[in-house]
PADO-748152 format. One line per 10 residues: for each residue x, z, y of N, C-alpha, C, O. Coordinates in nm, 2 decimals. Each point is the difference from the previous one (the first is absolute). Layout:
N
X,Z,Y,X,Z,Y,X,Z,Y,X,Z,Y  ... $
//
This chain:
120
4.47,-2.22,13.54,-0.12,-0.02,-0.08,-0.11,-0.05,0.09,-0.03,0.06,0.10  -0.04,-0.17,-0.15,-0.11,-0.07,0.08,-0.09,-0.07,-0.09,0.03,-0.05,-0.11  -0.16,0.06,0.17,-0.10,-0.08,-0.09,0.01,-0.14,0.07,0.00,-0.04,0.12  0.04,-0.06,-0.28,0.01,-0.18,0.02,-0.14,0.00,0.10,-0.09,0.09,0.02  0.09,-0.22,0.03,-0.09,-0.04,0.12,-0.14,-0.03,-0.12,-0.11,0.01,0.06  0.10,-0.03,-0.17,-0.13,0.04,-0.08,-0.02,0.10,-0.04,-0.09,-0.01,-0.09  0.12,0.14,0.10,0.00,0.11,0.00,-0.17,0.05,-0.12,-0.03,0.04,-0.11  -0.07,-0.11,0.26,-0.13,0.03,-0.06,-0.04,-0.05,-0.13,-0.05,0.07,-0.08  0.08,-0.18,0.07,-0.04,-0.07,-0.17,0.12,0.05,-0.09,-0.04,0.06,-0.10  0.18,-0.06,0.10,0.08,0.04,-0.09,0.04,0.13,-0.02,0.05,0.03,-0.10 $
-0.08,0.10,0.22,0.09,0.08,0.00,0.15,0.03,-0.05,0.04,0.10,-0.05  0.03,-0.21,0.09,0.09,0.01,0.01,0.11,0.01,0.09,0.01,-0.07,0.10  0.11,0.18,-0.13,0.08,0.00,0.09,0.14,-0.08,0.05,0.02,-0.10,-0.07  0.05,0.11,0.13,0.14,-0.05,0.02,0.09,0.09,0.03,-0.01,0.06,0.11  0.12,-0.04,-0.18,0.07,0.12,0.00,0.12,-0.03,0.05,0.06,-0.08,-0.08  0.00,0.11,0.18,0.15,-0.03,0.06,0.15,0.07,-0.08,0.05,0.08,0.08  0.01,-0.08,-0.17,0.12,0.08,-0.06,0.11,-0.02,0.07,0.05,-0.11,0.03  0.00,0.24,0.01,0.13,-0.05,0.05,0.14,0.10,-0.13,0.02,0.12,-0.02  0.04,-0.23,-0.04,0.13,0.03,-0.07,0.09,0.06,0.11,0.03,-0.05,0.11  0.00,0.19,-0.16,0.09,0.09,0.09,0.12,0.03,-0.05,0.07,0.08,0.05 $
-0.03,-0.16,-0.15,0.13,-0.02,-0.02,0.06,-0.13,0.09,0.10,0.01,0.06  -0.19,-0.13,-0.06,0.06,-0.13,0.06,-0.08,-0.01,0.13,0.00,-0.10,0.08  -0.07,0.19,-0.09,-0.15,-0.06,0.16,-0.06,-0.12,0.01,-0.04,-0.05,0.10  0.02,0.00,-0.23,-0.07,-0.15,0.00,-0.08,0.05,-0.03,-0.01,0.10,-0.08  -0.14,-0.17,0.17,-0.12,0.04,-0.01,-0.08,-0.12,-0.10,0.06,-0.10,-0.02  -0.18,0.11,-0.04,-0.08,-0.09,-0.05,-0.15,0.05,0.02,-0.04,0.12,0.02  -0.06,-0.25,-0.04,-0.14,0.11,-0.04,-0.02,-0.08,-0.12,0.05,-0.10,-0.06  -0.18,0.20,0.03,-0.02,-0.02,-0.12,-0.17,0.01,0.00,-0.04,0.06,0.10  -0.06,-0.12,-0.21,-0.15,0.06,0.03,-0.04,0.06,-0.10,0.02,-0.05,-0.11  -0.09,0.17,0.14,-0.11,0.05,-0.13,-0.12,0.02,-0.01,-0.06,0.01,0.10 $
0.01,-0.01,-0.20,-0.10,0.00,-0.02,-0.05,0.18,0.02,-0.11,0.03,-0.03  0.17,0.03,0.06,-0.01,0.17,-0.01,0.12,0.04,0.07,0.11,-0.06,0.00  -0.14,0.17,0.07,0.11,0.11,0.05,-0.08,0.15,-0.04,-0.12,0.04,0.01  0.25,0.01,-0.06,0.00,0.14,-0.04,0.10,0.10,0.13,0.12,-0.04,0.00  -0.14,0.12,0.07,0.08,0.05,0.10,0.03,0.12,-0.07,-0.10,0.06,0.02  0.20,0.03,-0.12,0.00,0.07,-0.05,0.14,0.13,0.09,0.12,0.02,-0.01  -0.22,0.03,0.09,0.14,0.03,0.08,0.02,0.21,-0.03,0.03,0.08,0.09  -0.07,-0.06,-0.22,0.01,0.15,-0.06,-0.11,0.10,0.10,0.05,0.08,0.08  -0.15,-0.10,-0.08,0.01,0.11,0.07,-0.04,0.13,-0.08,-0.05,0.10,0.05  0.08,-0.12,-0.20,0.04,0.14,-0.07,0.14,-0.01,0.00,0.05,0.02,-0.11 $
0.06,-0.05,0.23,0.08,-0.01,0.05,0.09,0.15,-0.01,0.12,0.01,-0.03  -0.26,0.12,0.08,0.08,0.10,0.02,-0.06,0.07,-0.12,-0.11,-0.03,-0.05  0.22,0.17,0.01,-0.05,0.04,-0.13,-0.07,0.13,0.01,0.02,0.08,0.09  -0.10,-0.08,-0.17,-0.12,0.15,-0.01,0.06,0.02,-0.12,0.00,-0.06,-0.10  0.08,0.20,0.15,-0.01,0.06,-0.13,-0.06,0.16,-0.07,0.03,0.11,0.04  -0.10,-0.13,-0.14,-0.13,0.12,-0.01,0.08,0.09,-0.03,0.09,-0.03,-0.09  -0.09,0.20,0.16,0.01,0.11,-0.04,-0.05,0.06,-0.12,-0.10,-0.05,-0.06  0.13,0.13,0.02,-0.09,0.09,-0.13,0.09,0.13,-0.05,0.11,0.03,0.02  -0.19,0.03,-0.07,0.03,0.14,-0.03,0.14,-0.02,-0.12,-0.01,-0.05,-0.10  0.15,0.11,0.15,0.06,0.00,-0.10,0.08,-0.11,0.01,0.04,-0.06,-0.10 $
-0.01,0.04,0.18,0.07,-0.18,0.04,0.17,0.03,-0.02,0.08,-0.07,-0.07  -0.07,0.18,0.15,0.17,0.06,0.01,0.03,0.00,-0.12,0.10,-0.05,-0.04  -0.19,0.13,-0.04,0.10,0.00,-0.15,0.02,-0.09,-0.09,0.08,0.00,-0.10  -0.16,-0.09,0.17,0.04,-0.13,-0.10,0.14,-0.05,0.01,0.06,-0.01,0.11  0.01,-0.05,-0.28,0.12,-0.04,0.06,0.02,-0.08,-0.02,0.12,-0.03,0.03  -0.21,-0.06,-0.09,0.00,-0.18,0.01,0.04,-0.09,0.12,0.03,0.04,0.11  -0.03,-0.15,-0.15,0.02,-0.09,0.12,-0.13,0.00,0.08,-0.09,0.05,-0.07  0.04,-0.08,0.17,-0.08,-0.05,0.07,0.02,-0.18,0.05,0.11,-0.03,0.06  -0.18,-0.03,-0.07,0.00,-0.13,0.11,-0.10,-0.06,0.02,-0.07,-0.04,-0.08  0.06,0.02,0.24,-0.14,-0.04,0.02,0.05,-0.15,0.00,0.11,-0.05,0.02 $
-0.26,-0.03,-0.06,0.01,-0.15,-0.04,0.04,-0.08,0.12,-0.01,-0.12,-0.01  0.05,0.16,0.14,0.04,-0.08,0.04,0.17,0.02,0.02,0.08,-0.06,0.07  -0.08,0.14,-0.16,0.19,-0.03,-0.02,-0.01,-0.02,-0.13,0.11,0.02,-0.04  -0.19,-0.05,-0.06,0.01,-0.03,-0.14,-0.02,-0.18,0.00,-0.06,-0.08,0.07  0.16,0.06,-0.16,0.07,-0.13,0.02,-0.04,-0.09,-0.17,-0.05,-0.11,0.00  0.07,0.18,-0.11,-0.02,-0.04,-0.10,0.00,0.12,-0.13,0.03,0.12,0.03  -0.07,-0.15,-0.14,0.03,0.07,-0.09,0.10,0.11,-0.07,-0.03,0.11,-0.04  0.17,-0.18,0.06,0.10,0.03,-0.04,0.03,0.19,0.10,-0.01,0.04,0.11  0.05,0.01,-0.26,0.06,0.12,0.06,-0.14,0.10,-0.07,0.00,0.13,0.01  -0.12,-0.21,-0.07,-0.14,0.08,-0.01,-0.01,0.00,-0.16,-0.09,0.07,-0.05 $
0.19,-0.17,-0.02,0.01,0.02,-0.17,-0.01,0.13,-0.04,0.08,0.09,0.02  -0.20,-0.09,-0.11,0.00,0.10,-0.11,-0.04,0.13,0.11,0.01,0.11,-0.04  -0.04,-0.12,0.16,-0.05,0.12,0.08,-0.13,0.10,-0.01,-0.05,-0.01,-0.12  -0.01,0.09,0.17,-0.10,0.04,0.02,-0.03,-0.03,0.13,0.06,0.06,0.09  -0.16,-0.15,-0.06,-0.04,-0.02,0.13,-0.15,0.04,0.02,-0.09,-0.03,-0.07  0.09,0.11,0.21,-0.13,-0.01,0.10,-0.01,-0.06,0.10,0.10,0.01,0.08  -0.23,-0.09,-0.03,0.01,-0.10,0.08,-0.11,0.03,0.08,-0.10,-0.02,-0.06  0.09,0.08,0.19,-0.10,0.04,0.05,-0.05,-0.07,0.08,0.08,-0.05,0.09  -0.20,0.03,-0.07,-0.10,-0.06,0.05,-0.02,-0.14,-0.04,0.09,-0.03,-0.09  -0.17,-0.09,0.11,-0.04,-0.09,-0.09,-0.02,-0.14,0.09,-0.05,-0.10,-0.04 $
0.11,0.14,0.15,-0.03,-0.15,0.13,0.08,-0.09,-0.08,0.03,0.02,-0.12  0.00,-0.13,0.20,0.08,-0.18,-0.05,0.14,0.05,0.00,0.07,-0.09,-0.06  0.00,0.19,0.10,0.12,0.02,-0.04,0.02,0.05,-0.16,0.06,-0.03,-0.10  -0.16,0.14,0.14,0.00,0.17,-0.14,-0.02,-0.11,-0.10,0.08,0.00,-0.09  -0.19,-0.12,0.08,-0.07,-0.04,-0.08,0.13,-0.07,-0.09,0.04,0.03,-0.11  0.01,-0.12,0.22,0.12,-0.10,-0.05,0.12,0.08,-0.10,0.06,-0.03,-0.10  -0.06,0.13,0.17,0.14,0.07,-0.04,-0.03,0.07,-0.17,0.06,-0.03,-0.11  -0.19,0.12,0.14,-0.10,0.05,-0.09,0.07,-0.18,-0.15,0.08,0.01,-0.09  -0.13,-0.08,0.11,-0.06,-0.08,-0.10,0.20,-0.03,-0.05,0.05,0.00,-0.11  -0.01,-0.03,0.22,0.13,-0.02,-0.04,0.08,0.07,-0.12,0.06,-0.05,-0.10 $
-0.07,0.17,0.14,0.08,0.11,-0.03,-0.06,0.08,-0.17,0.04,0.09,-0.07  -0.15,-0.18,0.07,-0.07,0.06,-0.14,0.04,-0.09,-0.11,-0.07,-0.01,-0.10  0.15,-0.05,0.12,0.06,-0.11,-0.05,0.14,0.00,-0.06,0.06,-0.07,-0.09  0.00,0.19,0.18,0.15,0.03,-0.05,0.00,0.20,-0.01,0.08,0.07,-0.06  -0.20,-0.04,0.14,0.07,0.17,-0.02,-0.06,0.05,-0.12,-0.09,-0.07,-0.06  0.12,0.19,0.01,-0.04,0.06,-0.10,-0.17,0.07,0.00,-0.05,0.04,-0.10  0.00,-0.03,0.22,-0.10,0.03,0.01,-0.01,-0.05,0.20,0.10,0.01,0.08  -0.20,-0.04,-0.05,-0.06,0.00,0.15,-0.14,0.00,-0.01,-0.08,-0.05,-0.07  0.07,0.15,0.17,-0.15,0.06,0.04,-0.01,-0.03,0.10,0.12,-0.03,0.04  -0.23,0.03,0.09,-0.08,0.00,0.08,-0.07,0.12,0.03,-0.08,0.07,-0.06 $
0.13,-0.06,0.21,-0.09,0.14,0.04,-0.12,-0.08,0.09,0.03,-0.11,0.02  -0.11,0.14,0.01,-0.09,-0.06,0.11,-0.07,0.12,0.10,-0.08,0.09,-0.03  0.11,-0.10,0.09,-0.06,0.11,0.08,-0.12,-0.06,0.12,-0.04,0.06,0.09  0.01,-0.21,-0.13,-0.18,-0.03,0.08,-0.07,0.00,-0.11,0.04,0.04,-0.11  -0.17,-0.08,0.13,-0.09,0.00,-0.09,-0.03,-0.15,-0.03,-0.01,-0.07,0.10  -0.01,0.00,-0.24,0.02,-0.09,0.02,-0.07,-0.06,-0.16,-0.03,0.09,-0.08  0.00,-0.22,0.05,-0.06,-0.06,-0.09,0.11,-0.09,-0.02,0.06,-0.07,0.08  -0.03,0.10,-0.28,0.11,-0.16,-0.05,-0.14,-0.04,-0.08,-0.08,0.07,-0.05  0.08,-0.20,0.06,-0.07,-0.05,-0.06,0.04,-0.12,-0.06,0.01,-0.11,0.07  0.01,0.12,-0.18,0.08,-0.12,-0.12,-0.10,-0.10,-0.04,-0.11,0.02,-0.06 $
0.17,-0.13,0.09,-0.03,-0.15,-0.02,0.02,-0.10,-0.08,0.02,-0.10,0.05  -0.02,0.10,-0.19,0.13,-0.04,-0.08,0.16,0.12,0.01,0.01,0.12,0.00  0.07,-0.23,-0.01,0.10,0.03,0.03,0.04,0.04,0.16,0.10,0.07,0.01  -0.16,-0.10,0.10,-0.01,0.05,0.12,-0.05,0.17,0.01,-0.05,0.07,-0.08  0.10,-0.05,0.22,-0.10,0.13,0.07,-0.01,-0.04,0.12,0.08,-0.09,0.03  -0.18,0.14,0.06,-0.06,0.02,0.08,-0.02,0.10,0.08,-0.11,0.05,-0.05  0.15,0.01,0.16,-0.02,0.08,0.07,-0.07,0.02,0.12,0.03,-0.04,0.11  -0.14,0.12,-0.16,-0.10,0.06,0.13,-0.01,0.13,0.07,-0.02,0.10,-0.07  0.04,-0.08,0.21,0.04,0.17,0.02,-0.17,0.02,0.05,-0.10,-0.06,-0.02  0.13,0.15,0.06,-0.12,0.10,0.03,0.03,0.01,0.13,-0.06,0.07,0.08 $
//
């Protein structure tokens, strides 16, 4: 990845791919790079009073893959970041009930049909 030799007026870049099934390389240019390399990579997962006796499933969203297996469930979805959020909206779609715990302090603030989220 390199900025084209106009870099200053276009910001744009040049991106080198290399296919690692056949090793043929190409570039390509964009107008935008996104580097998205997890670094909610590793998982936090919150304690609480009473955890052992639970006998539900647990899965934190970064082993949660899709919907299926969540029909007709009772789901809690804890905390409200770009994962919780996604999964959250997903899942209220197919389970029988999903709730949201939050444990920051935080402002939704509805837009229309949008929300908006501001923490404290």
């Amino acid at each position: 990845m390199s900025p084209v030799s106009e870099f200053s007026e276009s910001g744009r870049w040049e991106i080198e791919i290399k296919d690692l099934k056949t090793g043929n390389t190409s570039k390509e240019t964009y107008d935008g790079v996104l580097v998205c390399t997890g670094h909610h990579a590793e998982k936090h997962l919150p304690h609480f009073e009473g955890e052992d006796e639970f006998q539900g499933q647990k899965v934190h969203t970064h082993d949660y893959r899709d919907y299926k297996g969540f029909d007709e469930k009772r789901v809690v979805i804890i905390g409200i970041g770009n994962s919780g959020g996604d999964v959250a909206v997903e899942l209220s779609k197919v389970c029988k009930q999903a709730s949201t715990c939050i444990y920051i302090l935080l402002w939704l603030i509805f837009i229309g049909e949008d929300v908006v989220i501001a923490t404290e």
